[in-house]
C-alpha positions, 0 to 999 in steps of 0.5 A: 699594209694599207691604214683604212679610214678610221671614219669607217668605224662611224656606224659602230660608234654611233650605235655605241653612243645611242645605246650606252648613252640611253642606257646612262641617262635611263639607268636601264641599260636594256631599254633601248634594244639592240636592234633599233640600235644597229637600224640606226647605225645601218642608215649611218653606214648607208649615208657613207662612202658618197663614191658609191651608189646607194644600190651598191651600198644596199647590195653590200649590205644584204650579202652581209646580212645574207652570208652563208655563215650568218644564216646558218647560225640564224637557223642553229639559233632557231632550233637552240630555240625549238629545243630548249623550248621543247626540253623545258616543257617536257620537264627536262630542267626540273628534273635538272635542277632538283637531281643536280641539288639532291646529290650536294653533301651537306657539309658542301653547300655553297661549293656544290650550288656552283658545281650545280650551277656549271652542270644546268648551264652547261645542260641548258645553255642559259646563264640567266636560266640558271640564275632563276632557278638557283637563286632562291635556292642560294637564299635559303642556304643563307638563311639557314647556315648564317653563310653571306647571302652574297656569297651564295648568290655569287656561287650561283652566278659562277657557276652559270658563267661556267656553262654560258661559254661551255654550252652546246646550245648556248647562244654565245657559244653559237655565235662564236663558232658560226663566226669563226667557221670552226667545229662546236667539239674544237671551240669546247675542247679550246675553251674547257682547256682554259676555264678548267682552272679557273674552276678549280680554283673557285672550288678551292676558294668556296671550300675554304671559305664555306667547309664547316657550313650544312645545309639540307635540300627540303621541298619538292626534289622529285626528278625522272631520268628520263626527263633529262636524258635530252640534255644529255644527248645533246651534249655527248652528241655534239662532243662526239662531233656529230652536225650541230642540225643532227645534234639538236633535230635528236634532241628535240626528238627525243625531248617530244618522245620524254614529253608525250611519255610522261604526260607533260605534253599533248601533240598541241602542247608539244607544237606550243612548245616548240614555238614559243621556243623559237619564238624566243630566238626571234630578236637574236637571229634579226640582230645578227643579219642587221649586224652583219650588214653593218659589218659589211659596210664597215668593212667596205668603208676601211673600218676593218682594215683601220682596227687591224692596223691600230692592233698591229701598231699595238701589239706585236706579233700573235700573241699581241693579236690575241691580246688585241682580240680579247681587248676588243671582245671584253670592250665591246661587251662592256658597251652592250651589256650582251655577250651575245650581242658583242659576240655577234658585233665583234664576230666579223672584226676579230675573224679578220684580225684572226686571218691576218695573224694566222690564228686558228678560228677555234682559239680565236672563237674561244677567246672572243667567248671567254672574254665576253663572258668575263665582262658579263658575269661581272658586269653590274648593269648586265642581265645576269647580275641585275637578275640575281640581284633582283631575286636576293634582294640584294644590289649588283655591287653587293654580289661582285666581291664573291664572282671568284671564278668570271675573275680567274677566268679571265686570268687563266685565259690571259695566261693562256695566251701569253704562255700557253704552248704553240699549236702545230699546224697540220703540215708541221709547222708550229703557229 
């Protein structure tokens, strides 16, 4: 197979240089975006290749940004966006929140704060979200069982990390599948199938460490059903395996009837909502059309096919791939500090190399989702932990020896992979 210019991978690294390199020398890993980043970065790939014109360069560039693809996960994003606006506003994560918080038994505090964190990540599709919502709640848990205040704040961030890859509406779980060209029901079924351990296994851990502790819920814990049947038509919708457009147009539709209903919103409100919604979705769908004109150039230039042949030099066969692709996922978040960034960043890469080993889109969909998600929810300079962090009054570092379950799911996955059952293919054969 042919070599591929490693010089083509230039604009990748570039963007890698001014973005770690700020984030380094600021100790703010997030105040240079992501997007000025990859601008940067185009012009690089733009300046390449001196055999080309530049008006074939350009044309490269917006077929990539163009893609059937990248646009049609630019309008999911978009309605992700308009839902989870719409959804909040009519009460949908309160009502979550304090419902899933009402049914925690006392002697289980810390163990049902994580359970609770899984079902409003999954339901929300935020893992930061979740964070916000959950943390003050973890430090009162604290302070009333004498429990280490990093280990209920930790409790929170695994259980945000279980939904931020699980999510229907996630952001992360989006990216991976419109990459990938797979179906949301196939890449959950995948994904579920590796993380569920994982889960089970902090379970047993946050029991054993926390059993004889009690903690009873005060304040407000109203909820109304009705607030978060939404949630639930998105997720019962999209694991049935209706169109994601379907899935997400019912619930927006059905978060406006709840909102209208219960007075949360007039028809003004209701438009507010929906836009600030999408509004919040703005910087994702640009850095995902940026982002795929880079990849279109790095391709074009040999970069592509220069990885696919360093991994085939590597590993062996497709579980090396495999391992190669998680390798890449789990690099490429450490240096963004998004998983939605390097999902988007790494999508084009790892879907080659997927092609090449003849690996289905949904495991290699999965893996992309998992192993960013790992780095994420351990990574201490990430949004996640800077959050939590933020509102235990705590450092990252302190809250790191209790993230059990981004940990064991990085393990469940890796075994997965080295050990899990061939797949058969549609005509028989296995792959």
């Amino acid at each position: 197979m042919e070599k591929g210019h490693v010089l083509g991978l230039l604009p990748i690294g570039i963007f890698l240089i001014i973005f770690v390199g700020t984030g380094i020398i600021t100790g703010d890993f997030y105040i240079m975006p992501a997007v000025v980043g990859f601008l940067v970065a185009l012009v690089v790939a733009l300046f390449q290749n001196r055999s080309l014109p530049l008006a074939k360069k350009i044309e490269t560039a917006c077929k990539g940004a163009g893609d059937e693809t990248i646009i049609t996960m630019v309008f999911i994003f978009i309605l992700a966006g308009a839902f989870s606006g719409i959804v909040k506003a009519a009460g949908g994560a309160d009502s979550t929140v304090n419902f899933s918080l009402s049914i925690i038994p006392p002697n289980l505090a810390v163990v049902g704060i994580f359970i609770v964190g899984c079902f409003i990540s999954l339901s929300m599709g935020t893992s930061v979200g979740t964070i916000t919502a959950l943390t003050p709640i973890a430090v009162g848990i604290s302070e009333k069982t004498n429990l280490p205040l990093a280990l209920t704040v930790g409790a929170v961030v695994c259980g945000a990390m279980f939904g931020d890859n699980l999510s229907m509406i996630s952001d992360t779980t989006i990216a991976a599948v419109r990459t990938q060209g797979c179906e949301m029901k196939d890449k959950f079924k995948q994904n579920f199938l590796i993380v569920l351990p994982a889960a089970i296994v902090t379970i047993i851990i946050l029991v054993s460490r926390t059993f004889h502790s009690t903690y009873v819920v005060t304040g407000d814990m109203s909820y109304n059903i009705f607030q978060i049947l939404p949630y639930l038509v998105v997720l019962i919708g999209a694991l049935i395996g209706f169109n994601v457009f379907i899935v997400l147009f019912s619930g927006i539709g059905v978060s406006i009837i709840v909102g209208l209903a219960t007075g949360k919103f007039d028809f003004l409100g209701m438009f507010e909502a929906l836009g600030s919604g999408i509004e919040s979705m703005y910087e994702i769908s640009i850095l995902s059309m940026v982002v795929a004109a880079v990849v279109a150039l790095v391709r074009q230039n040999g970069g592509i096919q220069f990885l696919i042949y360093a991994i085939r030099k590597c590993f062996r066969g497709r579980k090396g791939a495999e391992l190669g692709i998680a390798g890449i996922s789990a690099a490429v978040d450490v240096c963004t500090a998004n998983n939605t960034v390097a999902i988007v960043m790494a999508g084009g890469i790892v879907k080659e190399i997927g092609e090449e080993y003849e690996i289905p889109p949904k495991r290699v969909a999965s893996i992309l989702d998992i192993f960013t998600s790992v780095i994420q929810g351990i990574l201490p300079y990430g949004a996640q932990l800077l959050t939590a962090a933020s509102l235990a009054s705590l450092h990252p570092t302190d809250i790191l020896p209790n993230l059990y379950y981004p940990v064991l799911m990085g393990v469940s996955a890796i075994l997965f992979i080295c050990f899990g059952k061939k797949v058969i293919k549609n005509n028989g054969k296995k792959e």
